[in-house]
C-alpha positions as CSV (number, residue, x, y, z in Angstrom):
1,X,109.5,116.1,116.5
2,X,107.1,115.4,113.8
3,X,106.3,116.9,110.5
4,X,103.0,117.2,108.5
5,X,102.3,116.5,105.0
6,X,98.7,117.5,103.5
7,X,98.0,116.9,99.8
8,X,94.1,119.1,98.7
9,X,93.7,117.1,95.8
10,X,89.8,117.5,93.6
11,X,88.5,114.1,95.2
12,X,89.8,114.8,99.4
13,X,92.5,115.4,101.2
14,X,95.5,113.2,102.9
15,X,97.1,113.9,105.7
16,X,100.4,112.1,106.5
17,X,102.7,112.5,109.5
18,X,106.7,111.6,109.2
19,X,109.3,111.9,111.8
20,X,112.7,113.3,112.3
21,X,114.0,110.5,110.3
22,X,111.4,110.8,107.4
23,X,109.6,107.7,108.2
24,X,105.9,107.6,107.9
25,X,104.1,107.7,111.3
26,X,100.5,108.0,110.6
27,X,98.3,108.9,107.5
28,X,94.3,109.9,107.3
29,X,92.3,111.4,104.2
30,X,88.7,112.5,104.0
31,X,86.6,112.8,100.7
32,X,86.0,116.2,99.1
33,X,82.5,116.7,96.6
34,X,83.3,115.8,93.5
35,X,83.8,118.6,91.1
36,X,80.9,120.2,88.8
37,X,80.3,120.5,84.8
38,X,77.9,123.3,84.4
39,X,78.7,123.2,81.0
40,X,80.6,120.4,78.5
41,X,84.1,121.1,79.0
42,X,83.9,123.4,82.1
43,X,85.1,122.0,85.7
44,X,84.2,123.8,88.9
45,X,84.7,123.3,92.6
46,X,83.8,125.3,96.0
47,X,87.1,125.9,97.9
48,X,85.3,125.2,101.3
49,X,85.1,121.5,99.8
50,X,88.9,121.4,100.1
51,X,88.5,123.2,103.6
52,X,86.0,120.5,105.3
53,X,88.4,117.7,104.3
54,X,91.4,119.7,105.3
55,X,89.6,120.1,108.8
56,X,88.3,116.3,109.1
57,X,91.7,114.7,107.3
58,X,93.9,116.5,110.5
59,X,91.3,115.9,112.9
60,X,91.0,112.1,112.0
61,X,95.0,111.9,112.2
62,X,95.4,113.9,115.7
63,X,92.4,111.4,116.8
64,X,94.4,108.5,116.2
65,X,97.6,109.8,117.0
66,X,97.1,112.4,119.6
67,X,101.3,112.3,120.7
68,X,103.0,112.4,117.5
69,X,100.3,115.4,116.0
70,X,100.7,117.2,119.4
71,X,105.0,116.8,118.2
72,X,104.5,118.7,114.8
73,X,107.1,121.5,113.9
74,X,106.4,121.8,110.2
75,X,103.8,121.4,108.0
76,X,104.0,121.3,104.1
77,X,100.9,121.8,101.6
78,X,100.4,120.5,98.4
79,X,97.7,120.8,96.1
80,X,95.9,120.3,92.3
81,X,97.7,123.3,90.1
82,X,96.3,125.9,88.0
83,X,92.7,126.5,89.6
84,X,91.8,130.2,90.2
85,X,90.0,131.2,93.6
86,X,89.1,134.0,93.6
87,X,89.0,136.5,96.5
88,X,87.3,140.0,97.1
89,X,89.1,142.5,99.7
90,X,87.7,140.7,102.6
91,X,89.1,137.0,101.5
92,X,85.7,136.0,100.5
93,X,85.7,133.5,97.4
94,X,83.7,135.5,94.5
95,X,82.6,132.2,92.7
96,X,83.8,128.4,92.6
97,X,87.0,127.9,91.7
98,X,87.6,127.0,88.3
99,X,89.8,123.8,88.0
100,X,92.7,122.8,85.9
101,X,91.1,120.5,83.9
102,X,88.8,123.4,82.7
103,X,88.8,124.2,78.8
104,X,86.5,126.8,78.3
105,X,89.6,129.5,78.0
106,X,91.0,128.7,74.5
107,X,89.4,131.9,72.7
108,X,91.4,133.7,75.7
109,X,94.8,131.9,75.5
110,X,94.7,133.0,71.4
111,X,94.1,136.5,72.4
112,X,96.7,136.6,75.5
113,X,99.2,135.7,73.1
114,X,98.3,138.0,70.5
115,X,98.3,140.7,73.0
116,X,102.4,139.8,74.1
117,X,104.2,138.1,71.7
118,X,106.4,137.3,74.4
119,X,104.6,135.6,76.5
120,X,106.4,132.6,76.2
121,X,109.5,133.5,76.3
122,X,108.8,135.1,79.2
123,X,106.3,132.2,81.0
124,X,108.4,129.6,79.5
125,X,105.0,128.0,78.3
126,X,102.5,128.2,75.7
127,X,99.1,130.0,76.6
128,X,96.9,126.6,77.3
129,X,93.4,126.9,79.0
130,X,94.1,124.1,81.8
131,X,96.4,127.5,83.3
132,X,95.2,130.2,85.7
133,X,96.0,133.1,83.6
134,X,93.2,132.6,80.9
135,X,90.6,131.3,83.6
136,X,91.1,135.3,84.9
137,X,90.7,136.4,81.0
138,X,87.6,134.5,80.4
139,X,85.8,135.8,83.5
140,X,87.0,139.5,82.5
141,X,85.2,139.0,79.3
142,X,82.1,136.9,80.5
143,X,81.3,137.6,84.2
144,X,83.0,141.4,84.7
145,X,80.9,141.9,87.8
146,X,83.3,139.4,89.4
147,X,86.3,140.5,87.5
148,X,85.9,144.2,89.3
149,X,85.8,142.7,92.6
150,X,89.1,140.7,92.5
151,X,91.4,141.7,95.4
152,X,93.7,138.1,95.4
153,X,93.9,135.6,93.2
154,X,95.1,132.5,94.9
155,X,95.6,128.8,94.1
156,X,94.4,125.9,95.7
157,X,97.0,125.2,98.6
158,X,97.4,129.0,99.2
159,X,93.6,129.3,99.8
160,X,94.0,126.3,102.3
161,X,97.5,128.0,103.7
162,X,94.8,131.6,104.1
163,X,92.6,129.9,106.3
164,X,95.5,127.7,108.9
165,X,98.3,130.9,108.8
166,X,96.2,134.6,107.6
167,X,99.0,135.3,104.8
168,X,98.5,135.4,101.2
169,X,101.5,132.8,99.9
170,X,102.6,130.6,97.3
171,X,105.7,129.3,96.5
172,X,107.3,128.9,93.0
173,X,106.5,125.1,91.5
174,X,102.9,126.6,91.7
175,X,102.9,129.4,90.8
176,X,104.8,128.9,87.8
177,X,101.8,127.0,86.4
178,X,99.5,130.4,86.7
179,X,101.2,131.9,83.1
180,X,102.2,135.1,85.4
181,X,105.3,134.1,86.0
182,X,109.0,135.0,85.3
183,X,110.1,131.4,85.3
184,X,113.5,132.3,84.8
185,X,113.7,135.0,87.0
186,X,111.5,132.9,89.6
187,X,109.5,136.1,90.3
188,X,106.3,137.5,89.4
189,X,106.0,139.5,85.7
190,X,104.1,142.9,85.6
191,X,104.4,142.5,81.7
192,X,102.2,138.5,82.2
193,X,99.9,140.3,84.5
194,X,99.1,143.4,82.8
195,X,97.6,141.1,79.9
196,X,94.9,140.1,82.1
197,X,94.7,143.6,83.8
198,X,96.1,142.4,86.9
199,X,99.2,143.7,88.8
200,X,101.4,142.1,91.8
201,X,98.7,143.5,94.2
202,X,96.1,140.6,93.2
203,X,99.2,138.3,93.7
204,X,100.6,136.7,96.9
205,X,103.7,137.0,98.1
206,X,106.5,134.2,97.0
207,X,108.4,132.0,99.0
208,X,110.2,128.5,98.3
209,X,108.9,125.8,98.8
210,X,111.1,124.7,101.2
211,X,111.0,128.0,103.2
212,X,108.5,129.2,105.9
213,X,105.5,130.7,104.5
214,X,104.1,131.4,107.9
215,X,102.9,130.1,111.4
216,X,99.8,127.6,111.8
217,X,97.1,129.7,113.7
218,X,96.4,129.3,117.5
219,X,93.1,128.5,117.3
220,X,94.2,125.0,115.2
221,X,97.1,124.0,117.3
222,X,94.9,124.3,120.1
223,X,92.1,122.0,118.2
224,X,94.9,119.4,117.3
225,X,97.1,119.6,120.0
226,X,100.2,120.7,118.9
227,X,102.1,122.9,121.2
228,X,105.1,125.9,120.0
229,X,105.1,127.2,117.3
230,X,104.3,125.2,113.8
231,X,106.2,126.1,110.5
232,X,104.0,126.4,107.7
233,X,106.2,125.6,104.8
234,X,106.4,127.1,100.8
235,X,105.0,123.6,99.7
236,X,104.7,122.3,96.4
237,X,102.6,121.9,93.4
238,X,101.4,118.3,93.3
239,X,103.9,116.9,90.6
240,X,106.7,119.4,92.4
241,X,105.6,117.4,95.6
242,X,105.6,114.0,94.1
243,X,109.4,114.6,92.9
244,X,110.1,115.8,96.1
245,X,108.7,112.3,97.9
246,X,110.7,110.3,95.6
247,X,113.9,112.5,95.9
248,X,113.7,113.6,92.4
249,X,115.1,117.2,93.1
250,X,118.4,116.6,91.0
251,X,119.4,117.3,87.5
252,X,118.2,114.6,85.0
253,X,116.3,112.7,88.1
254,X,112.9,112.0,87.3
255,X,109.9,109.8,87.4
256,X,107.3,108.6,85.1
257,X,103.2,108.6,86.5
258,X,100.9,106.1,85.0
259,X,97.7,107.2,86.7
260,X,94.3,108.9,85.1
261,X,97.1,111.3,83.0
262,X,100.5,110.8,82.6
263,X,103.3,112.6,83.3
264,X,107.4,112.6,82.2
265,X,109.1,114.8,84.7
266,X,113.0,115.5,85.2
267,X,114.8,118.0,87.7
268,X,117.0,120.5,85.9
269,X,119.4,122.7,87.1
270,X,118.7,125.8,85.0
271,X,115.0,127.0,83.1
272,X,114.8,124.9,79.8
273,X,111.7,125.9,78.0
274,X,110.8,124.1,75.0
275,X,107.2,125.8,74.0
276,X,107.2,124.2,70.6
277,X,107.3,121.0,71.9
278,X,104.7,122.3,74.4
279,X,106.8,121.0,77.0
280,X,105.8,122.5,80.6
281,X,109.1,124.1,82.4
282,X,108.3,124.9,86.4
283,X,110.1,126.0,88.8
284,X,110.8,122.8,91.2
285,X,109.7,123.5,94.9
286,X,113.1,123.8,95.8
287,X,115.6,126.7,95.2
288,X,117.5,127.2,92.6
289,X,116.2,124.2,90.8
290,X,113.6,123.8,87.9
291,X,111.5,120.7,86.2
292,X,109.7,120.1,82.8
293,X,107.2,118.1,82.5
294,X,106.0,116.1,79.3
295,X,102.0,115.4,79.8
296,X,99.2,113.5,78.6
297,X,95.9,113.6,79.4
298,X,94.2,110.4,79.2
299,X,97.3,107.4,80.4
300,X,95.4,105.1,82.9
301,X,92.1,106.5,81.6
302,X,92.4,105.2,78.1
303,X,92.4,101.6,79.5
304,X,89.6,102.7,82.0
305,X,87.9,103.3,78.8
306,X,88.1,100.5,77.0
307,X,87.0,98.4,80.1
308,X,83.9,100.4,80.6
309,X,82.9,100.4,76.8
310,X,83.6,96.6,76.7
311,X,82.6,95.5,80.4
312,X,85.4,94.0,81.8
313,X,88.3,95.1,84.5
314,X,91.0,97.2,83.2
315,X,93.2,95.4,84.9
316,X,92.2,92.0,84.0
317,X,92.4,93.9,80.3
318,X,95.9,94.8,81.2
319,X,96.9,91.2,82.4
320,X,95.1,89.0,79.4
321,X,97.2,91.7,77.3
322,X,100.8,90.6,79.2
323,X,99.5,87.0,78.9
324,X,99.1,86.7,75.0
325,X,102.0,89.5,74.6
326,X,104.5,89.0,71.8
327,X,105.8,92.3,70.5
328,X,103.6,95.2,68.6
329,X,100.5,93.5,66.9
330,X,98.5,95.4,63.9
331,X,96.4,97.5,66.0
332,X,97.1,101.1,66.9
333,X,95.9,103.1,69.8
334,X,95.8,107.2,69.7
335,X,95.2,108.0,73.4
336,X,94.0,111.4,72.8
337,X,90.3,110.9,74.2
338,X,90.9,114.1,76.3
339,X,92.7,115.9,74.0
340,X,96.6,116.3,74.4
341,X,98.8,118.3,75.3
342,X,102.3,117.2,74.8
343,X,103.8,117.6,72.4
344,X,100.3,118.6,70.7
345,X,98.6,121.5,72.7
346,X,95.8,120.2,71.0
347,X,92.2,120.1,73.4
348,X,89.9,119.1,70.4
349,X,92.6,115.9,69.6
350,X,90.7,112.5,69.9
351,X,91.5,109.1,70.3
352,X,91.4,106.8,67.4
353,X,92.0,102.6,66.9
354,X,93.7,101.9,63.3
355,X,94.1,98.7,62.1
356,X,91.2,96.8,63.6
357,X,90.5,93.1,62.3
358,X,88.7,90.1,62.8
359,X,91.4,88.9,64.6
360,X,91.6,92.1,66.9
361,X,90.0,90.9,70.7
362,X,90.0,92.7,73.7
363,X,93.7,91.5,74.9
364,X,94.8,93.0,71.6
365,X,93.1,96.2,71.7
366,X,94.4,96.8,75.7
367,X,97.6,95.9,74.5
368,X,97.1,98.4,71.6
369,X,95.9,101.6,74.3
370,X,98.8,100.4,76.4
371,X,101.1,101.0,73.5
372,X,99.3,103.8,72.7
373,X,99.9,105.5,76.2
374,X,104.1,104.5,76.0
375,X,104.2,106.0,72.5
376,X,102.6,109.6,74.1
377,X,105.2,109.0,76.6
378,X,108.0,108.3,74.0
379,X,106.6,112.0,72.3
380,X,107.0,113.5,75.3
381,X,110.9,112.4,76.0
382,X,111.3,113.3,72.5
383,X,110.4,117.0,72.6
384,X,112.5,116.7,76.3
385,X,115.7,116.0,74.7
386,X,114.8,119.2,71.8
387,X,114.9,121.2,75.2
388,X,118.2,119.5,75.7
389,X,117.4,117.1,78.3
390,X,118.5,113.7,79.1
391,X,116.7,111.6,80.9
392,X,118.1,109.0,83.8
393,X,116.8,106.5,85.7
394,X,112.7,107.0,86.0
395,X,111.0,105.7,88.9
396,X,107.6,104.4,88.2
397,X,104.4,105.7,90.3
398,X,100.7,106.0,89.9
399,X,98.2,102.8,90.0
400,X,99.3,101.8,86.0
401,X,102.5,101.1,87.6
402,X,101.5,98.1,88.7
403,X,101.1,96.4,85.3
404,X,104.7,94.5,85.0
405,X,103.7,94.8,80.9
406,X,103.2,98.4,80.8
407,X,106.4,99.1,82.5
408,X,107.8,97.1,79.6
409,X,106.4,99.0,76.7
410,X,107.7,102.3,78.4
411,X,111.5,101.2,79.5
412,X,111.4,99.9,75.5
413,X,109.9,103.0,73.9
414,X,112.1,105.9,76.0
415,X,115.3,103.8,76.1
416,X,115.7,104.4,79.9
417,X,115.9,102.2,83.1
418,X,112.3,102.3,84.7
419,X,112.6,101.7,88.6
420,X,109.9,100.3,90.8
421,X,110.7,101.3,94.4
422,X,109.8,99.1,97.4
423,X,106.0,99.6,98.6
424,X,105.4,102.4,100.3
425,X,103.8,105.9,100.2
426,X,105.8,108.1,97.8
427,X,103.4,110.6,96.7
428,X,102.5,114.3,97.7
429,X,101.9,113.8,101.1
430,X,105.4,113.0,102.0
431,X,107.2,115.6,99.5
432,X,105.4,118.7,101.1
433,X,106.1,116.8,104.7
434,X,109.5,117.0,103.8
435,X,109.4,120.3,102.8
436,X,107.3,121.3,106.1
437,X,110.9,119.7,108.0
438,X,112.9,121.7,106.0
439,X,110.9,125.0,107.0
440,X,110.9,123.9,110.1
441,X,114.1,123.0,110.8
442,X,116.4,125.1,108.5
443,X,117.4,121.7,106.9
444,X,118.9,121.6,103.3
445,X,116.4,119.7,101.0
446,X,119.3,117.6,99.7
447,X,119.8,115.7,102.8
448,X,115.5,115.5,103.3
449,X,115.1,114.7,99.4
450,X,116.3,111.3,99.4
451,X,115.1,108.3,96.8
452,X,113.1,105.3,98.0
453,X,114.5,102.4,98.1
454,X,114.1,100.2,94.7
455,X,112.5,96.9,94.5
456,X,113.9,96.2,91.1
457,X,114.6,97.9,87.6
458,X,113.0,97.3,84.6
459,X,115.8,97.4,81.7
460,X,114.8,98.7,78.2
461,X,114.6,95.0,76.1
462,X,116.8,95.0,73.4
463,X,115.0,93.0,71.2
464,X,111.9,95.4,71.4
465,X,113.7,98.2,69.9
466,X,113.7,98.2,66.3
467,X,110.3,96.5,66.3
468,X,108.4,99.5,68.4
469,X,110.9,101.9,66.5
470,X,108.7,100.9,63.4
471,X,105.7,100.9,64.7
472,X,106.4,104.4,66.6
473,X,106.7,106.0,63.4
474,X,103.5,104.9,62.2
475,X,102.0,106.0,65.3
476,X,103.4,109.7,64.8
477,X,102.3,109.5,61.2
478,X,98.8,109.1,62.2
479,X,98.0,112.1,64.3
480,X,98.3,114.6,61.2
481,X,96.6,112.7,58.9
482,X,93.5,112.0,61.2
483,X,93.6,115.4,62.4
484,X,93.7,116.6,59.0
485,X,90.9,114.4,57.9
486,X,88.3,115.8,60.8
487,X,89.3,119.3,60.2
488,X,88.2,118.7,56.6
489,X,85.3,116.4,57.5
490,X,84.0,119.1,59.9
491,X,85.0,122.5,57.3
492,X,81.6,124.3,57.0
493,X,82.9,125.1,53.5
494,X,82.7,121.8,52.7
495,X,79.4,120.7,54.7
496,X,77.9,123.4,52.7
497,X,79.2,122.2,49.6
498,X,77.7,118.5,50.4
499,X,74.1,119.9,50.9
């Protein structure tokens, strides 16, 4: 028996196949079109984009691998989070899907929260426009001839889970990133929907993630092979589905992603919001089991930055950085070119370098954003153990993860034992493949959700600690005072006053 994975990301789609055992047996993506900004800060895509690659990623795997595709009991979906599709009554998409890196919704996350003051208690998360809730507000407002048509409202994977089974579906990781639901109570709210004018009808129905959803279609067996029936399992939101490829489904497990954002995620075993901290608390893809997540917006992408502002290789940047490295020099790096969002829930937030010099090159300055990007990290443990969380063991993942310094500056600034598993594929793919066995097979995602084996471990240094302690501080002391200066620079009071 064999087990599916597929992971609808913005950019394509990957397709992985595990056995019985969990081992990976064959993998294929296919490219997606890139995403569209109509506007400055909006983000668009067309769902059948995530459709074609679905299609050609499984077709290019049952191509190569024509006896271990035509062996698959379960199949698991993940997918990008908080993008509304949305559908009219005959499942037609109404317009493209707008995407989670989408900010036009702030004026709407304001007024949702003015209109239920308990909307975070209830969400467990603060009203941010990267969620599907506003996205559903803002088109109310602005585009009402599509509003009125709404029948479903559906995420990324559950569009993709429409088209292989015929059921509306999502499972809880995801769906707890839409602001609509009880995250507590691991159901949907009719108090979170009614604030958008929405009631369980637009929604789908919920399942776990390691539960059937439903039963692959006929008509794409028969195109790749696969004979009996196929599980279609819950799935997983894509950081949900990462934990779940690197076993991280129990409480204070965890891993840390360096890629174009960052993330700080640990399993828990009950809800622990902390919205004042604008910490994210999920629901894990798993029962009975939840996550927060600490994220910032620009990790990897603040050194992709600085090498396309100053010409040269980021990671050549990051290596002349390890190669002249000897603790925290003058400069300062605020990696807040995105915005942030934790611990800030700040989308107008920009990056800033304090304490340039003559003396301040290019190493310095990668070694500075690299900093930079540990310190966000070392914010986002911080309002973690507010929520009353304590972290383990992280394993490291994403393409940053491969800078031995980095890893460094992280294990010093959280104080935690950073693990770099043995190579391998550990990502989405193989969570919601897991999960697809689990459906399948009735299996208990303990025994599945098992960690990878680890390379080595990367121990906080010791005499790194008071030294970045120091210059932590002055990192957080920055952030009000340059926010505080642009706020004033750009008052119109003042403007006016200067003409």
């Amino acid at each position: 028996m064999t087990y599916l994975g597929i992971d609808i990301g913005t950019s394509g789609v990957k397709a992985l196949l595990i056995d019985r055992a969990g081992q990976p047996v064959g993998e294929a993506t296919a490219r997606a079109v890139e995403p569209v900004r109509p506007h400055p800060g909006w983000s668009e895509q067309n769902p059948a984009d995530w459709w074609t690659a679905t299609l050609a990623a499984v077709d290019k795997l049952a191509a190569a691998h024509p006896r271990e595709v035509a062996a698959v009991r379960g199949i698991g979906l993940a997918g990008h989070m908080h993008g509304a599709t949305l559908l009219d009554r005959n499942d037609r998409v109404l317009r493209p899907c707008i995407l989670w890196n989408d900010g036009r919704s702030a004026a709407e996350c304001a007024e949702m929260e003015a209109a239920l003051p308990a909307l975070r208690d209830i969400a467990g998360n603060i009203a941010m426009p990267g969620f599907t809730a506003p996205k559903i507000a803002w088109v109310r407002k602005h585009e009402p001839e599509i509003y009125a048509r709404i029948a479903k409202v559906l995420l990324p994977k559950a569009y993709i889970r429409l088209l292989l089974t015929g059921e509306h579906v999502e499972e809880m990781s995801d769906a707890a990133g839409t602001l609509w639901l009880d995250v507590a109570r691991r159901d949907w709210s009719d108090a979170l929907l009614a604030v958008t004018g929405l009631t369980r009808s637009h929604m789908p129905r919920l399942v776990e993630g390691s539960a059937p959803s439903g039963a692959l279609r006929r008509e794409f067996a028969n195109r790749w092979g696969m004979t009996g029936e196929v599980v279609v399992a819950g799935g997983a939101g894509d950081n949900a589905a990462a934990a779940c490829g690197i076993g991280a489904i129990r409480p204070g497990e965890g891993f840390v992603s360096l890629g174009t954002s960052g993330v700080l995620f640990v399993s828990n075993d009950r809800f622990r919001p902390n919205t004042q901290g604008a910490v994210h608390a999920f629901c894990h893809a798993v029962p009975n089991t939840w996550h927060q997540m600490g994220v910032i917006l620009s990790a990897t992408d603040s050194l992709n930055w600085l090498g396309r502002i100053t010409g040269q290789d980021p990671a050549r940047l990051a290596g002349a950085a390890e190669a002249q490295f000897a603790g925290p020099g003058e400069e300062i790096f605020l990696p807040y070119l995105s915005g942030e969002r934790t611990p800030h829930n700040n989308a107008n937030a920009r990056g800033s370098f304090v304490g340039l010099s003559h003396s301040s090159d290019t190493a310095r300055l990668a070694q500075a954003v690299m900093e930079g990007v540990a310190f966000a990290f070392r914010d986002c443990k911080r309002v973690l153990n507010d929520a009353g969380t304590t972290l383990g063991q992280l394993i490291a993942v994403g393409g940053g993860s491969k800078s031995e310094l980095w890893l460094r500056l992280i294990a010093a600034n959280l104080g935690t034992d950073i693990a770099i598993p043995d190579d391998g594929d550990f990502g989405g793919a193989l969570g919601v493949a897991r999960l697809g066995l689990c459906a399948a097979e009735n299996v208990d995602p303990a025994e599945v959700m098992t960690a990878p084996a680890i390379k080595r471990v990367i121990h906080p240094d010791a005499s790194l600690a008071d030294a970045y302690a120091r210059q932590y501080e002055r990192y957080r002391a920055l952030y009000p005072a340059i926010e505080d200066a642009r706020e004033r620079a750009f008052d119109p009071a003042i403007e006016e006053a200067r003409k």
